[in-house]
mmCIF file of the N, C-alpha and C atoms, coordinates in Angstrom:
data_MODEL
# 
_entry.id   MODEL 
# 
loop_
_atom_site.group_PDB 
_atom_site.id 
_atom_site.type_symbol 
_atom_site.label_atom_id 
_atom_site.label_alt_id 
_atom_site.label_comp_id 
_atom_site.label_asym_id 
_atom_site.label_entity_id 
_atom_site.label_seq_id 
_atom_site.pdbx_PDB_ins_code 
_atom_site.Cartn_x 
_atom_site.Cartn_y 
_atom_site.Cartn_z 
_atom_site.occupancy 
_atom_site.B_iso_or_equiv 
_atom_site.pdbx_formal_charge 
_atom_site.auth_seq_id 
_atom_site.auth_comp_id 
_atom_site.auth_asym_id 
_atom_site.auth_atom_id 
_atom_site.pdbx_PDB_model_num 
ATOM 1   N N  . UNK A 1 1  ? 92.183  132.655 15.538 1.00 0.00 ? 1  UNK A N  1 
ATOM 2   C CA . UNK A 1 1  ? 92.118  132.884 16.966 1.00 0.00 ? 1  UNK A CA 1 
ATOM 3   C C  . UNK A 1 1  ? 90.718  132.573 17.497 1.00 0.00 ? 1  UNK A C  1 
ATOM 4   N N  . UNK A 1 2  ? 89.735  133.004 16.951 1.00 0.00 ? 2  UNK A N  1 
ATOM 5   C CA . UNK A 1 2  ? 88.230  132.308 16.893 1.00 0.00 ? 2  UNK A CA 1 
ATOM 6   C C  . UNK A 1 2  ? 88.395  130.519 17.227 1.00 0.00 ? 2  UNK A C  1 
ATOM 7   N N  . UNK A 1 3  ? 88.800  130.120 16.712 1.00 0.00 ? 3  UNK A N  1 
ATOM 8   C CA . UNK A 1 3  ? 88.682  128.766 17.163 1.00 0.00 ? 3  UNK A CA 1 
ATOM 9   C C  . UNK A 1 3  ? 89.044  128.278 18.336 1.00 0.00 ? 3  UNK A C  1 
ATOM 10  N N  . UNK A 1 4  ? 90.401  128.959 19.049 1.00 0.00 ? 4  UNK A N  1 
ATOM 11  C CA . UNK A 1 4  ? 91.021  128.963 20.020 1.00 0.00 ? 4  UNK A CA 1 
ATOM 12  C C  . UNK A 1 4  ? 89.995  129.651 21.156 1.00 0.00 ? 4  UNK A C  1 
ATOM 13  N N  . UNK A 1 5  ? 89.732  130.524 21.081 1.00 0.00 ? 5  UNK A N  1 
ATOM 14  C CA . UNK A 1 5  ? 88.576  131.387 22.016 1.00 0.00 ? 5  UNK A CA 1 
ATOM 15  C C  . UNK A 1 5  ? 87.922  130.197 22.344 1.00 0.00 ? 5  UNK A C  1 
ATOM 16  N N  . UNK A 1 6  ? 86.983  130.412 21.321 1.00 0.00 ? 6  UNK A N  1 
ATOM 17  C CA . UNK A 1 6  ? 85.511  129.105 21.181 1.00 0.00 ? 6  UNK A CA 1 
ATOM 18  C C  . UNK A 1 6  ? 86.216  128.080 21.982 1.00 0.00 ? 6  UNK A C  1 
ATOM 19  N N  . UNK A 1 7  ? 87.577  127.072 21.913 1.00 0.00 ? 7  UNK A N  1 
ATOM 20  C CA . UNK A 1 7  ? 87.884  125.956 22.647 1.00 0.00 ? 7  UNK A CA 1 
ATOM 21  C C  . UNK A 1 7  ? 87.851  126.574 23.903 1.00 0.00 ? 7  UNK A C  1 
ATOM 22  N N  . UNK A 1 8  ? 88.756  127.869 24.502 1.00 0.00 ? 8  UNK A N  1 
ATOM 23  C CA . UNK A 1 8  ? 88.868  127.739 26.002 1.00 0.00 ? 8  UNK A CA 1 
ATOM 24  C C  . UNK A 1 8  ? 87.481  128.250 26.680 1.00 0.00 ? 8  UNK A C  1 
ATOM 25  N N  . UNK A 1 9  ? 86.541  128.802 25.977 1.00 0.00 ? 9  UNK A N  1 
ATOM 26  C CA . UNK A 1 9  ? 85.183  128.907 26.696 1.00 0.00 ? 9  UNK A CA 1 
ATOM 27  C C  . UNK A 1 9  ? 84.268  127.893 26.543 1.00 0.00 ? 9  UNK A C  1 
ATOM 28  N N  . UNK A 1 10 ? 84.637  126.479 25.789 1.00 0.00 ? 10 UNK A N  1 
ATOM 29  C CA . UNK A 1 10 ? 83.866  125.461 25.676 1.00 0.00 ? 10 UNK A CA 1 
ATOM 30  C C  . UNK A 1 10 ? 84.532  124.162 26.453 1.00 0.00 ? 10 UNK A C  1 
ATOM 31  N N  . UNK A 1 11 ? 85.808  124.168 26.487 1.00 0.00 ? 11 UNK A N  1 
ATOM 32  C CA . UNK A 1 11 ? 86.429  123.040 26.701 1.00 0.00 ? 11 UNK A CA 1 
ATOM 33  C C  . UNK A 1 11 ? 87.236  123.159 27.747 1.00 0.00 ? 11 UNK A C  1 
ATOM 34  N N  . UNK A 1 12 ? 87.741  123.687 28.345 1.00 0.00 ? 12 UNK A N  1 
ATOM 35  C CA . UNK A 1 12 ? 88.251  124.041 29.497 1.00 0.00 ? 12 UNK A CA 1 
ATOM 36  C C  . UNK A 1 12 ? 86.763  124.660 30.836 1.00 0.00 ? 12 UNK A C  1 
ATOM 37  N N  . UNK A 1 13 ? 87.097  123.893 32.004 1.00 0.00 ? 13 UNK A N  1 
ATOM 38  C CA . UNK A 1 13 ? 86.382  123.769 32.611 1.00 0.00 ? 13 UNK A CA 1 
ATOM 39  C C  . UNK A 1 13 ? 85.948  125.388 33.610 1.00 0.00 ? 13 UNK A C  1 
ATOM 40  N N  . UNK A 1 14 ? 84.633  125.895 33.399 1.00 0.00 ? 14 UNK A N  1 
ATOM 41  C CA . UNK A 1 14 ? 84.667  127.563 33.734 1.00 0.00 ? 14 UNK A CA 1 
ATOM 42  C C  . UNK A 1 14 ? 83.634  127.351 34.972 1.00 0.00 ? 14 UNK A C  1 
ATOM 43  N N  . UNK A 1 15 ? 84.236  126.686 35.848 1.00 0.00 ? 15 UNK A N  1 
ATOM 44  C CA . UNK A 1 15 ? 83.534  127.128 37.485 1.00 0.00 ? 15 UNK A CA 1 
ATOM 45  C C  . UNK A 1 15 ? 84.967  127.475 38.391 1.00 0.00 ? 15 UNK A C  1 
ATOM 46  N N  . UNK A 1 16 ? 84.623  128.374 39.266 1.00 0.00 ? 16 UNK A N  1 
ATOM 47  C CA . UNK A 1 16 ? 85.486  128.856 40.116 1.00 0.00 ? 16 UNK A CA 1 
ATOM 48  C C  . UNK A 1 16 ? 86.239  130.093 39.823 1.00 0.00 ? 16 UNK A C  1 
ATOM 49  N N  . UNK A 1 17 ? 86.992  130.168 41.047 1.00 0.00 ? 17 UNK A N  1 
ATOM 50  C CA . UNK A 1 17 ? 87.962  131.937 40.386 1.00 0.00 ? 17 UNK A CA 1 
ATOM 51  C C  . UNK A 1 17 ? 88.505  132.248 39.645 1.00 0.00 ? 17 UNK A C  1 
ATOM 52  N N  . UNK A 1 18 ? 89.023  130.742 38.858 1.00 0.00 ? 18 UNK A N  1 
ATOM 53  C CA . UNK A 1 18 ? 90.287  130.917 37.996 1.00 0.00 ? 18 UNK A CA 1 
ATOM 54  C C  . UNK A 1 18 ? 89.613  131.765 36.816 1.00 0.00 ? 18 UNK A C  1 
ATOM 55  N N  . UNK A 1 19 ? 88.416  131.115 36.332 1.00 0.00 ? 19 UNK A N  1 
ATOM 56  C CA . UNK A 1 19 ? 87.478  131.859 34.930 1.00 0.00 ? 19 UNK A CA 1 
ATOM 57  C C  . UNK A 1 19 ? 88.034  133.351 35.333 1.00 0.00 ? 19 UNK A C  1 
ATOM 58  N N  . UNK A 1 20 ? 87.084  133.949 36.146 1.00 0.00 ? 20 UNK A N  1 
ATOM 59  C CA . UNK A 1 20 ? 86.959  135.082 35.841 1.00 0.00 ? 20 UNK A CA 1 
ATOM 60  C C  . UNK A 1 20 ? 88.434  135.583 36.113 1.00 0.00 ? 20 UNK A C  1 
ATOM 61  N N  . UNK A 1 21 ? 89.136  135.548 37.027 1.00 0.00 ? 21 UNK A N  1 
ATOM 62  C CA . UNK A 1 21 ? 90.635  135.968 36.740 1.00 0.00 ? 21 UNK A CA 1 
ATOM 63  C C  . UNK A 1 21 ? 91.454  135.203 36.444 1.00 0.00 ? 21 UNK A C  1 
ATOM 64  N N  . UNK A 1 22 ? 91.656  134.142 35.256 1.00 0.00 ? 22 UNK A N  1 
ATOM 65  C CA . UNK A 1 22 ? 92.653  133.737 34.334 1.00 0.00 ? 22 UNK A CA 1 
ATOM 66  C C  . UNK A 1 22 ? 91.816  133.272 32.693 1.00 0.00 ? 22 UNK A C  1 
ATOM 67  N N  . UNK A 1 23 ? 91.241  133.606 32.471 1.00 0.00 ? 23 UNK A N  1 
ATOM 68  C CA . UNK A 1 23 ? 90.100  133.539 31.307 1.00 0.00 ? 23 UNK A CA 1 
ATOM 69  C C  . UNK A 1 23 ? 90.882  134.241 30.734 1.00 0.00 ? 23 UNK A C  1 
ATOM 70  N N  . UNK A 1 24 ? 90.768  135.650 30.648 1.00 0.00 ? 24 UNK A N  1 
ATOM 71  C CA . UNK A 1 24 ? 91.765  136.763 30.116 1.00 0.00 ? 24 UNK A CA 1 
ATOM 72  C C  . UNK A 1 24 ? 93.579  136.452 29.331 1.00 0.00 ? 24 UNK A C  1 
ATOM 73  N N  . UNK A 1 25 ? 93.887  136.165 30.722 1.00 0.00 ? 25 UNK A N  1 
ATOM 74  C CA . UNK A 1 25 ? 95.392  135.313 30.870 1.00 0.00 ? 25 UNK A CA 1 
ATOM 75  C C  . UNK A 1 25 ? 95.208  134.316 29.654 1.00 0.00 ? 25 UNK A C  1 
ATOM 76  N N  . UNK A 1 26 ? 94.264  133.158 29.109 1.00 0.00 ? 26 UNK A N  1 
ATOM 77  C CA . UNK A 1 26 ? 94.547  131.914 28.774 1.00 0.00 ? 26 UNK A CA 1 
ATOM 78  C C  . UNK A 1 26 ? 94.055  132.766 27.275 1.00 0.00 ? 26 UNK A C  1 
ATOM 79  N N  . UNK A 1 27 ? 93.108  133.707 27.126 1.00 0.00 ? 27 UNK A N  1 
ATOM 80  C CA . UNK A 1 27 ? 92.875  134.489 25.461 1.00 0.00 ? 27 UNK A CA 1 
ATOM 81  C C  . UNK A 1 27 ? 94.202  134.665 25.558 1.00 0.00 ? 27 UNK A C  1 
ATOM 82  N N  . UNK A 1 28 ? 94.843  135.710 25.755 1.00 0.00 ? 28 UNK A N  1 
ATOM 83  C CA . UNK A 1 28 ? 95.821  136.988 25.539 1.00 0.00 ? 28 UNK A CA 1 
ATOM 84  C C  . UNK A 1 28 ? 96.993  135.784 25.628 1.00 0.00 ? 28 UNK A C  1 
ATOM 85  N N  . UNK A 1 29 ? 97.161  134.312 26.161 1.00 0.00 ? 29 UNK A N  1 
ATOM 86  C CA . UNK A 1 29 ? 98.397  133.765 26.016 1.00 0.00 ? 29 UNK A CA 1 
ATOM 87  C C  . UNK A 1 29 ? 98.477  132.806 24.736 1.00 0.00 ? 29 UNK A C  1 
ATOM 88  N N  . UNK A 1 30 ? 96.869  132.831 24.478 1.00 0.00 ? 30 UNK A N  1 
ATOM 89  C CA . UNK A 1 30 ? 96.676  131.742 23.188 1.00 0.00 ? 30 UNK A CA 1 
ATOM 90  C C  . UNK A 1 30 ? 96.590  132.442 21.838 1.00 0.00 ? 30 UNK A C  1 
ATOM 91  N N  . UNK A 1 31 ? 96.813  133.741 22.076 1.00 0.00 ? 31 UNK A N  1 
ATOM 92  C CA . UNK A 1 31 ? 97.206  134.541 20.678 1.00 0.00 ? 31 UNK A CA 1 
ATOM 93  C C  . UNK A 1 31 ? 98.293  135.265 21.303 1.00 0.00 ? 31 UNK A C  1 
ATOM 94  N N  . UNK A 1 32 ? 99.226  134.985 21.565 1.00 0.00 ? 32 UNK A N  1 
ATOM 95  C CA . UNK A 1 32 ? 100.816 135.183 21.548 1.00 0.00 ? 32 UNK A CA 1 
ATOM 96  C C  . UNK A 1 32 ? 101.543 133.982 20.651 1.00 0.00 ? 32 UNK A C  1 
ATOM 97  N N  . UNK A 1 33 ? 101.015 133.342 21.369 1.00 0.00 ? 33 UNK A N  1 
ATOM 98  C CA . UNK A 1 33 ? 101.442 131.552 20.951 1.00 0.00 ? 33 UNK A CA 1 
ATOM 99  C C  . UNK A 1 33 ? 101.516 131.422 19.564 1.00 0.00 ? 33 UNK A C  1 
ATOM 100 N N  . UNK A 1 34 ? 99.834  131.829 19.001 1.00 0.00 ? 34 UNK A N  1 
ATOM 101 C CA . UNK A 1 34 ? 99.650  131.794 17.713 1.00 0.00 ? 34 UNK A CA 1 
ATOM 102 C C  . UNK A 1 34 ? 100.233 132.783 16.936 1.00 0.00 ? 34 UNK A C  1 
ATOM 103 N N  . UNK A 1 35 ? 100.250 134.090 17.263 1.00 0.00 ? 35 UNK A N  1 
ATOM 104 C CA . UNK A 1 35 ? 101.432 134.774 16.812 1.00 0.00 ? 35 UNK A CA 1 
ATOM 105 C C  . UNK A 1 35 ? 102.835 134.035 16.443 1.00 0.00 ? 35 UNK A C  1 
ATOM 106 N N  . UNK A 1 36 ? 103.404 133.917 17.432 1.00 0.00 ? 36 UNK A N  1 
ATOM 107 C CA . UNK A 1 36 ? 104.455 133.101 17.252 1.00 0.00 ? 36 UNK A CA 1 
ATOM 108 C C  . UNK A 1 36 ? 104.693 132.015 16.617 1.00 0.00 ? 36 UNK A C  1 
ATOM 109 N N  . UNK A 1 37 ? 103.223 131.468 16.293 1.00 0.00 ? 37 UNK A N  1 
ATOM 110 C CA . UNK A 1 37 ? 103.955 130.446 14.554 1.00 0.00 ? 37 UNK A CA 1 
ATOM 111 C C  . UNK A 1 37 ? 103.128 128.939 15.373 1.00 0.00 ? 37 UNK A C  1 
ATOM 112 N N  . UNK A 1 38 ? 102.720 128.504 16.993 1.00 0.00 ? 38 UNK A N  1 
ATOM 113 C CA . UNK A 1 38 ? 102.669 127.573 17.043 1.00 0.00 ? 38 UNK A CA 1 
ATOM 114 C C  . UNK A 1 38 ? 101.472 127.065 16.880 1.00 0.00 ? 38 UNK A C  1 
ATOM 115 N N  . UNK A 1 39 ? 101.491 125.735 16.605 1.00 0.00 ? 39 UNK A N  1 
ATOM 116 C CA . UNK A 1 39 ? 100.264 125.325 16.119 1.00 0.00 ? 39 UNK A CA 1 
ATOM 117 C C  . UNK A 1 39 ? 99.255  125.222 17.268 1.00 0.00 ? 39 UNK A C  1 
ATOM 118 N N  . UNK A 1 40 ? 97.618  125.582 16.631 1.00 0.00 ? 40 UNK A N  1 
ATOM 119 C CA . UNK A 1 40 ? 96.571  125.352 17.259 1.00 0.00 ? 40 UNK A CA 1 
ATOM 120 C C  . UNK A 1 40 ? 96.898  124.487 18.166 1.00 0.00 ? 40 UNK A C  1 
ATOM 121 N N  . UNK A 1 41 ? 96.677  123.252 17.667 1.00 0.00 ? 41 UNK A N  1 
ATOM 122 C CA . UNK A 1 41 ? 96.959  121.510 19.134 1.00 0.00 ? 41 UNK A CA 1 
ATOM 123 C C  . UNK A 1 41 ? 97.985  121.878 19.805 1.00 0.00 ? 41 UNK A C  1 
ATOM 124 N N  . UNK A 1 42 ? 99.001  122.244 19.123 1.00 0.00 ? 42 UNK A N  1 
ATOM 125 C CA . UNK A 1 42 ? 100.136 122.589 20.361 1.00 0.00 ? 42 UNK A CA 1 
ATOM 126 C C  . UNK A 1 42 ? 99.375  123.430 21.573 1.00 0.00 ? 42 UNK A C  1 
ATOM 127 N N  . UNK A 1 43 ? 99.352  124.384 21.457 1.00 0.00 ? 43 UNK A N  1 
ATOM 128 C CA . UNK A 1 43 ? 98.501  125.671 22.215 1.00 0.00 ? 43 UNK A CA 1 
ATOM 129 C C  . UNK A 1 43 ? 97.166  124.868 22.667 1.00 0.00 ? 43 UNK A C  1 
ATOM 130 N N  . UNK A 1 44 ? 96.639  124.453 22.356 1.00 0.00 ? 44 UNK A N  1 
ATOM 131 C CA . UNK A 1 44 ? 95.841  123.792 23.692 1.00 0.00 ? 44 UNK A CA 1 
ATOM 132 C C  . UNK A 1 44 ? 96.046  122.754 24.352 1.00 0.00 ? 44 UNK A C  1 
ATOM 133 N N  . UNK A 1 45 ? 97.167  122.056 23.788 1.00 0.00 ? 45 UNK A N  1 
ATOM 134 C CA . UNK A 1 45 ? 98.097  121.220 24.610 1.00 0.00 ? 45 UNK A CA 1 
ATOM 135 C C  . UNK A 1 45 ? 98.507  121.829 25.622 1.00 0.00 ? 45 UNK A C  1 
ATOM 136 N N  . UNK A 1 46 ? 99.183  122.660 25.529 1.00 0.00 ? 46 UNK A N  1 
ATOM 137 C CA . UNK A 1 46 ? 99.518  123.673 26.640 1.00 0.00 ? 46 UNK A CA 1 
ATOM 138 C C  . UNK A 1 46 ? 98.691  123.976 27.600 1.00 0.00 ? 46 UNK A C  1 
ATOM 139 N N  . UNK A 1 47 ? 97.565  124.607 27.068 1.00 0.00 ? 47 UNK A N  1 
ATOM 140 C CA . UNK A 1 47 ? 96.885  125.313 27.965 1.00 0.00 ? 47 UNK A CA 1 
ATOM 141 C C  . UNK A 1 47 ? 95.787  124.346 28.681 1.00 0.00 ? 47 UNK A C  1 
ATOM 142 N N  . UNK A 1 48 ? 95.923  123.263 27.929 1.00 0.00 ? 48 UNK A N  1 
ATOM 143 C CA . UNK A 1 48 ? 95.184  122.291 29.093 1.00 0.00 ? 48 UNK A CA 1 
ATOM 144 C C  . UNK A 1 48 ? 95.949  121.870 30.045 1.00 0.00 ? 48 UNK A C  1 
ATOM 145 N N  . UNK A 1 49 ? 97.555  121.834 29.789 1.00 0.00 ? 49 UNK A N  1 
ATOM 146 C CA . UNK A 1 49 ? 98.031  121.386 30.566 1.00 0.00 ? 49 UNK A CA 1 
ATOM 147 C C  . UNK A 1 49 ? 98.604  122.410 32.394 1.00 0.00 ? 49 UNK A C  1 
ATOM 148 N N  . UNK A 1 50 ? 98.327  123.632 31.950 1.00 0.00 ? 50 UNK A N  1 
ATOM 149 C CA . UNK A 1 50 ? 98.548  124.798 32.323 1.00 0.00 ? 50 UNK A CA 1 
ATOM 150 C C  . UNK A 1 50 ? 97.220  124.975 33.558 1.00 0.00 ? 50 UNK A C  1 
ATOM 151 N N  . UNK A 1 51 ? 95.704  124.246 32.695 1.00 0.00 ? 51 UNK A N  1 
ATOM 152 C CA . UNK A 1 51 ? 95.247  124.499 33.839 1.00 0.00 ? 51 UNK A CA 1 
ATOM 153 C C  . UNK A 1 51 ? 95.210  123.195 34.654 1.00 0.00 ? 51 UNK A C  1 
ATOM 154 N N  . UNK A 1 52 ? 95.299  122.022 34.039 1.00 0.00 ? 52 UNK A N  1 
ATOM 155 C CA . UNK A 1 52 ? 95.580  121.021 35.265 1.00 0.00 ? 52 UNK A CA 1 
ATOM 156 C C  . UNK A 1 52 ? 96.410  121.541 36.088 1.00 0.00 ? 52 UNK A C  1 
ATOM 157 N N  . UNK A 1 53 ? 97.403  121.906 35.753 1.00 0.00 ? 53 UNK A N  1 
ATOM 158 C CA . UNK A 1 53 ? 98.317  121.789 36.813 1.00 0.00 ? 53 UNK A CA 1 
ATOM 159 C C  . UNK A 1 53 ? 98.095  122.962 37.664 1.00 0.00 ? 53 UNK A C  1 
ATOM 160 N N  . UNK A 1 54 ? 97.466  124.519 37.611 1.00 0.00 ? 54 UNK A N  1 
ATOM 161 C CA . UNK A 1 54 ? 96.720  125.251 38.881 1.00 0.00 ? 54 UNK A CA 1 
ATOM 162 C C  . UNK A 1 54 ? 95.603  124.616 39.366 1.00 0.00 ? 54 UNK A C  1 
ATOM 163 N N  . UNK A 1 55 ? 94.707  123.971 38.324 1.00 0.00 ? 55 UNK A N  1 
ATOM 164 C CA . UNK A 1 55 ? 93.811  123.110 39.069 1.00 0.00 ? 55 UNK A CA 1 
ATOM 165 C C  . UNK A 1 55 ? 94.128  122.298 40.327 1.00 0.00 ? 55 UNK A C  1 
ATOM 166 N N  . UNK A 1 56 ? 95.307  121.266 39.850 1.00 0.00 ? 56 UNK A N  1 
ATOM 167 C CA . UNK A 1 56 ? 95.515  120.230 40.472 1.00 0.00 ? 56 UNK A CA 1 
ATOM 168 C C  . UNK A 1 56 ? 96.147  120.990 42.407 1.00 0.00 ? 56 UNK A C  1 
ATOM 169 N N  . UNK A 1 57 ? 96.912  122.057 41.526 1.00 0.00 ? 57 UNK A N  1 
ATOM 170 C CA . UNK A 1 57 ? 97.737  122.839 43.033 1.00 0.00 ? 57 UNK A CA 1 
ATOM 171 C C  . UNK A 1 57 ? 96.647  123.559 44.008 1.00 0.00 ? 57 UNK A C  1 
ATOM 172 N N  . UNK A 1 58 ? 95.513  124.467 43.652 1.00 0.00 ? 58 UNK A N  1 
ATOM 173 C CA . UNK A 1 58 ? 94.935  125.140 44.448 1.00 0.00 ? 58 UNK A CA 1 
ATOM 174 C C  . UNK A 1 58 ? 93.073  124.044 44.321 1.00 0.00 ? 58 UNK A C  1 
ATOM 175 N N  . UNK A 1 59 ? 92.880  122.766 43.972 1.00 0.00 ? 59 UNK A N  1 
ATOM 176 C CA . UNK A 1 59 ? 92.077  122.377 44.059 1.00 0.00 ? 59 UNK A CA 1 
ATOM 177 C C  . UNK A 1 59 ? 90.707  122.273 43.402 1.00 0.00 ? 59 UNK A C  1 
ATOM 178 N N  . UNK A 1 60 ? 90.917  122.945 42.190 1.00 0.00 ? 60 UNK A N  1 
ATOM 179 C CA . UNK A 1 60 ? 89.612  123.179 41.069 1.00 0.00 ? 60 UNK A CA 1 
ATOM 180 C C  . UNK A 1 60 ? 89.193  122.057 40.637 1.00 0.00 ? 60 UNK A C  1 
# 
């Protein structure tokens, strides 16, 4: 789960509101995931794709 952390506070982009209220959201959904068996790349496949697409809707 360490590795996953380390990616979304390094690699995912942390200016604006979303950080501080969906930061939380993107830990706590990227160790469910991994719980559940799926692989690392999968799960940040996801979750990059998760924030383009609020990015893309509210303008980040």
């Amino acid at each position: 789960m360490e590795n996953l952390k380390t990616w979304i506070e390094t690699e995912l982009p942390n200016k604006g509101e979303w950080w501080s209220d969906g930061y939380h959201e993107f830990i706590d959904s990227a160790e469910k995931m991994l719980k559940a068996g799926m692989s690392e790349a999968t799960i940040k496949e996801i979750l990059r794709d998760l924030y383009k697409a609020v990015a893309s809707e509210y303008g980040g």
